[in-house]
C-alpha positions in Angstrom: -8.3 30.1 -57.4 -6.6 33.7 -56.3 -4.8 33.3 -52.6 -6.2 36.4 -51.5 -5.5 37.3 -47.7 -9.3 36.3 -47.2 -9.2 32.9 -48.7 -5.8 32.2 -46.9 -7.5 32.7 -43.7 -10.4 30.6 -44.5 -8.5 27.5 -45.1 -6.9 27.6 -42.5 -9.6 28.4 -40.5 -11.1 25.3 -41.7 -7.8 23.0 -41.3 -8.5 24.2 -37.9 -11.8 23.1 -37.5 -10.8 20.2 -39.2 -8.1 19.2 -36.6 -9.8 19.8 -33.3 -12.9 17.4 -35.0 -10.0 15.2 -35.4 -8.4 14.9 -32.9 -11.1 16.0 -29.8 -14.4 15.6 -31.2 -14.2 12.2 -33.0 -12.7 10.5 -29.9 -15.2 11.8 -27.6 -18.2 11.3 -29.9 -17.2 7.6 -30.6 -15.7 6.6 -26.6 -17.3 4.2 -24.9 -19.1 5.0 -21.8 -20.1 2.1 -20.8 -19.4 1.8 -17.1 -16.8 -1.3 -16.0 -17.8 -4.4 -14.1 -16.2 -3.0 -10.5 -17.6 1.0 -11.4 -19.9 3.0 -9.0 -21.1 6.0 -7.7 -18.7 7.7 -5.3 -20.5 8.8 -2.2 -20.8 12.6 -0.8 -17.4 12.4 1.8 -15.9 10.4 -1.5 -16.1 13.5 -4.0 -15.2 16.0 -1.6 -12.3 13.8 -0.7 -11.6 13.7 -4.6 -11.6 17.7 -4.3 -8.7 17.7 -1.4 -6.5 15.3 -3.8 -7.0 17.4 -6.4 -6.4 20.8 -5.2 -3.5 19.3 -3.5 -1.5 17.7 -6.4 -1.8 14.4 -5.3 -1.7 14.3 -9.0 1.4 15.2 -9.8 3.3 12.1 -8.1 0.6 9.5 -8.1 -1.1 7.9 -11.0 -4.6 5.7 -11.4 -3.8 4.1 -14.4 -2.3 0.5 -14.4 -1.5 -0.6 -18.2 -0.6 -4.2 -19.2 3.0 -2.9 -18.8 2.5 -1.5 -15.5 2.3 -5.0 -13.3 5.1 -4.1 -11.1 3.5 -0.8 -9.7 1.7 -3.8 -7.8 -1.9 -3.2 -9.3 -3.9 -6.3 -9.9 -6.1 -5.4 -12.4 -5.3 -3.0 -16.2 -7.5 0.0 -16.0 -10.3 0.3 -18.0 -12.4 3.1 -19.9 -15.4 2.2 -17.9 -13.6 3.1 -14.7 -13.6 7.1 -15.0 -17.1 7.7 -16.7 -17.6 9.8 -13.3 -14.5 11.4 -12.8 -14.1 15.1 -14.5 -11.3 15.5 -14.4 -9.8 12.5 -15.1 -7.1 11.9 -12.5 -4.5 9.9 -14.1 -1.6 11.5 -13.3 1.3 11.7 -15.5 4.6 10.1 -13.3 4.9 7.8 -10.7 7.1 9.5 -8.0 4.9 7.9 -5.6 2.8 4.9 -6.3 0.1 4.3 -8.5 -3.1 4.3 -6.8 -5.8 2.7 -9.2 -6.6 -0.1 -6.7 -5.5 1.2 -3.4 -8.8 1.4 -1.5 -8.8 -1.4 1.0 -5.1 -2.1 0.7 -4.5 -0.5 4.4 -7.1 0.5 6.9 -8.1 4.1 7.5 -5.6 4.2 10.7 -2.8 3.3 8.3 -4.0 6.3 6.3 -4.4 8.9 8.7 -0.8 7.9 9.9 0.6 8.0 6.8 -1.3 11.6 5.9 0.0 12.9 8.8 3.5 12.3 8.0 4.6 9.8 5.6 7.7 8.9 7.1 5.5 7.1 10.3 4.5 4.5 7.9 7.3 4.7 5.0 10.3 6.2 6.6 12.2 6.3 3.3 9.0 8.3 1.7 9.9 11.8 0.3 6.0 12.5 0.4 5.3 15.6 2.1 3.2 15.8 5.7 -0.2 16.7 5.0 -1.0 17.4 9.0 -2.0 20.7 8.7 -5.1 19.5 6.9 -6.1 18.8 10.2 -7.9 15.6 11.1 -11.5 16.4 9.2 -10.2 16.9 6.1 -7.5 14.0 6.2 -10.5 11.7 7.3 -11.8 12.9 4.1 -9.6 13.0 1.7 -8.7 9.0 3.5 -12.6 8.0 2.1 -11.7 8.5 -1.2 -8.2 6.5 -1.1 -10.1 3.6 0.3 -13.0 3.9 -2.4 -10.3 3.8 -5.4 -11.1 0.3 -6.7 -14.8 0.9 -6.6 -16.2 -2.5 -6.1 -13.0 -4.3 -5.2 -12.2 -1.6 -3.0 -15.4 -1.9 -1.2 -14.2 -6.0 -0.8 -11.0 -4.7 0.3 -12.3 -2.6 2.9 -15.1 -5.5 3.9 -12.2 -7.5 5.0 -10.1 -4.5 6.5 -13.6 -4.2 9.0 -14.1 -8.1 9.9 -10.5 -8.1 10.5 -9.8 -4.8 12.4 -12.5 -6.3 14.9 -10.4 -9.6 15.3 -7.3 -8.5 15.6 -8.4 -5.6 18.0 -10.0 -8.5 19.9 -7.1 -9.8 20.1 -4.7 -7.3 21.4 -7.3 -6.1 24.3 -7.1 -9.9 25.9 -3.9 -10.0 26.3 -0.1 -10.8 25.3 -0.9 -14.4 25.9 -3.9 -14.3 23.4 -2.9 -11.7 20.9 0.6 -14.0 20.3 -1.4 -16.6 19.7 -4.2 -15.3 17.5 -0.9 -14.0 15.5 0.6 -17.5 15.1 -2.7 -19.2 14.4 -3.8 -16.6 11.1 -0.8 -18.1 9.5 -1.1 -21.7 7.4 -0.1 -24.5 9.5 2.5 -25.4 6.6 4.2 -22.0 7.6 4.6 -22.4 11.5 6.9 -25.1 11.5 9.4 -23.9 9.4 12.7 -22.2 10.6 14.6 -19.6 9.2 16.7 -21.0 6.2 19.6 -19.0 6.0 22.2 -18.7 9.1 22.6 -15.6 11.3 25.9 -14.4 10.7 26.8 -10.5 11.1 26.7 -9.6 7.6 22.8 -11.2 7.8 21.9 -9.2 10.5 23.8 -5.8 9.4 21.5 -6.1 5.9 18.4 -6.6 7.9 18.5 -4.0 10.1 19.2 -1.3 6.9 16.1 -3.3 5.6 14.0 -2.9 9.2 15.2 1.1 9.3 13.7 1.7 5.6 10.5 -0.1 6.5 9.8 -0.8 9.4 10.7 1.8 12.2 8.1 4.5 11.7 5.6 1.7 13.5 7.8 -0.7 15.4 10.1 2.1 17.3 14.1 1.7 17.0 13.8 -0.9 19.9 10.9 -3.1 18.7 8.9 -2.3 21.1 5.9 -0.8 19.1 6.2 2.7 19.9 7.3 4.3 16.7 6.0 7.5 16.0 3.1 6.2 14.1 1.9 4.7 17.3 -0.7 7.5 18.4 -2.7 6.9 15.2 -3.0 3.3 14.8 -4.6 0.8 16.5 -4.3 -2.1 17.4 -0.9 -0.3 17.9 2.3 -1.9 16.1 3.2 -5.1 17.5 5.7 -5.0 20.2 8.3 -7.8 19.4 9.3 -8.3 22.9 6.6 -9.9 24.1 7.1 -12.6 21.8 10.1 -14.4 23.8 9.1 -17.5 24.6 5.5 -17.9 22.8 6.7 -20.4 19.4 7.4 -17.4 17.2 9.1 -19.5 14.4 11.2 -17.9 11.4 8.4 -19.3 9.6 5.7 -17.0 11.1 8.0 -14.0 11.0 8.4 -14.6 7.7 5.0 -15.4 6.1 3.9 -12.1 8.4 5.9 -9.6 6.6 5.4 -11.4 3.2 1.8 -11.0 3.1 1.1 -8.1 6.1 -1.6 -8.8 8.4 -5.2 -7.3 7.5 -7.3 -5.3 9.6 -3.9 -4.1 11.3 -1.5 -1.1 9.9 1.1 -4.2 9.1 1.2 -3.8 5.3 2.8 -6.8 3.1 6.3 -6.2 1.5 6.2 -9.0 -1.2 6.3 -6.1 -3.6 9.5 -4.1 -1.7 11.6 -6.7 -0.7 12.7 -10.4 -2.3 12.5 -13.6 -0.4 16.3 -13.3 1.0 15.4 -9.6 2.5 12.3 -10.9 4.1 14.5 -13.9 6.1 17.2 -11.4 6.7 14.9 -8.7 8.6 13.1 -11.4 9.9 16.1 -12.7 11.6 17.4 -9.1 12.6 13.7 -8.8 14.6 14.2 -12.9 16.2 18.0 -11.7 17.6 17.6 -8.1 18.6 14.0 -7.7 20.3 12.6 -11.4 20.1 15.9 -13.0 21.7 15.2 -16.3 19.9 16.1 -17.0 16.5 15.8 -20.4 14.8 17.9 -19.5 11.9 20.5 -22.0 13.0 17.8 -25.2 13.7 17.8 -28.3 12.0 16.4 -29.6 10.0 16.4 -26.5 7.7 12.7 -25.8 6.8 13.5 -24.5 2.9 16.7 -25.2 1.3 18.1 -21.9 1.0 20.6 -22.9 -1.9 22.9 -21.1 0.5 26.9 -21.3 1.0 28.3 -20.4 4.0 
């Protein structure tokens, strides 16, 4: 055959064709669907809170995508197919300056949201997310329904236990110092209360854990531990203030378990993902010396062995 200009332009007219069927067609003719086990419908407020993410470029720093690779971006579950039949577009972001948000709904209650929309510094002071305050509140309660419905159906779980606890520990902290110190003692496994703070105070101890408590924890507990951090306004119950503690069988143990695994229904998150088991007794310790004025790091007999030399 001649290569005439015309039949030039044919073929690769065709190639063309031949590509795109390739490569965007073929896949999207032959996906599957189907929607996954935890999959449904996103309410009204949900999409609309879907739009402010988007428009936003929420995007751009934060995934929802968790591969079998991905298990330290703290996700307990790989993402499926089935989970985006209803999202167009697709949301799955392409880095992870921020974290991945696949299956945050009902990590956090809404207050812990709102606080952390308003300025992400109240609730992660080392965050280099921008403020999103001048949203103003309507849209950040929004754009907050559709963070908590990530997860679908294990969001919804989440968020069933973020409500039956909220009431609790709200209950709680409006009877009283007496009652709320106890109620805080008594969610934690008996096998926890008892034990004392493995590792010894010493200065080096204390000097780690409170660079650990000023990168975590002093948005919400204030820079005396007194619970008025400037995430205060917008969370309630409002963050514990340590000082009330003196005196009311607050062991290492507690302290520890507490920040391990957070506290649900309040804005205290857990930090078994952030910080290893050394941090936890460190910062724990720093709270028991400086604002609890009772420490059992020192008690016998030692609770864990520590494998520690002094």
């Amino acid at each position: 055959m001649r290569m005439t200009p015309t039949v030039i332009i044919v073929g690769i007219l065709a190639l063309l064709i031949a590509i795109t069927a390739t490569v965007v067609y073929w896949p999207y003719a032959t996906s599957d669907m189907t929607p996954s086990d935890i999959f449904r419908q996103r309410s009204a407020v949900e999409e609309a809170g879907r739009i402010i993410y988007l428009k936003n470029g929420c995007v751009y720093c934060h995934s929802q995508s968790i591969r079998s690779i991905d298990w330290g971006h703290g996700a307990d579950r790989i993402a499926q197919s089935g989970d985006y039949v209803a999202d167009e577009p697709v949301a799955l972001g392409s880095q992870r300056t921020g974290v991945d948000l696949s299956q945050e709904g009902g990590e956090h209650p809404d207050d812990w949201h709102i606080a952390h929309f308003i300025n992400p510094r109240y609730t992660r002071p080392s965050s280099i997310m921008p403020p999103f305050e001048w949203l103003g509140m309507d849209r950040i309660d929004t754009l907050t329904q559709y963070i908590q419905s990530l997860g679908f159906k294990n969001a919804d779980r989440r968020m069933e236990r973020q409500r039956h606890w909220k009431k609790e520990s709200i209950k709680a902290y409006e009877a009283g110092p007496d009652v709320n110190a106890k109620w805080l003692a008594d969610i934690v496994p008996e096998g926890w209360r008892n034990i004392p703070n493995p590792y010894p105070t010493t200065d080096a101890g204390l000097q780690r854990g409170q660079k650990i408590y000023q990168n975590f924890c002093i948005g919400c507990h204030g820079p005396i531990g007194d619970g008025m951090g400037p995430a205060q306004p917008w969370i309630y119950p409002p963050p514990l203030n340590f000082t009330i503690l003196k005196g009311r069988e607050i062991s290492g143990g507690i302290i520890y378990y507490q920040i391990m695994n957070g506290i649900t229904g309040t804005a205290m998150p857990y930090f078994k993902r952030d910080l290893e088991s050394q941090k936890i007794w460190e910062v724990g310790d720093y709270v028991a010396v400086y604002f609890i004025n009772q420490s059992d790091a020192n008690a016998e007999p030692r609770g864990i062995d520590a494998a520690w030399e002094p």
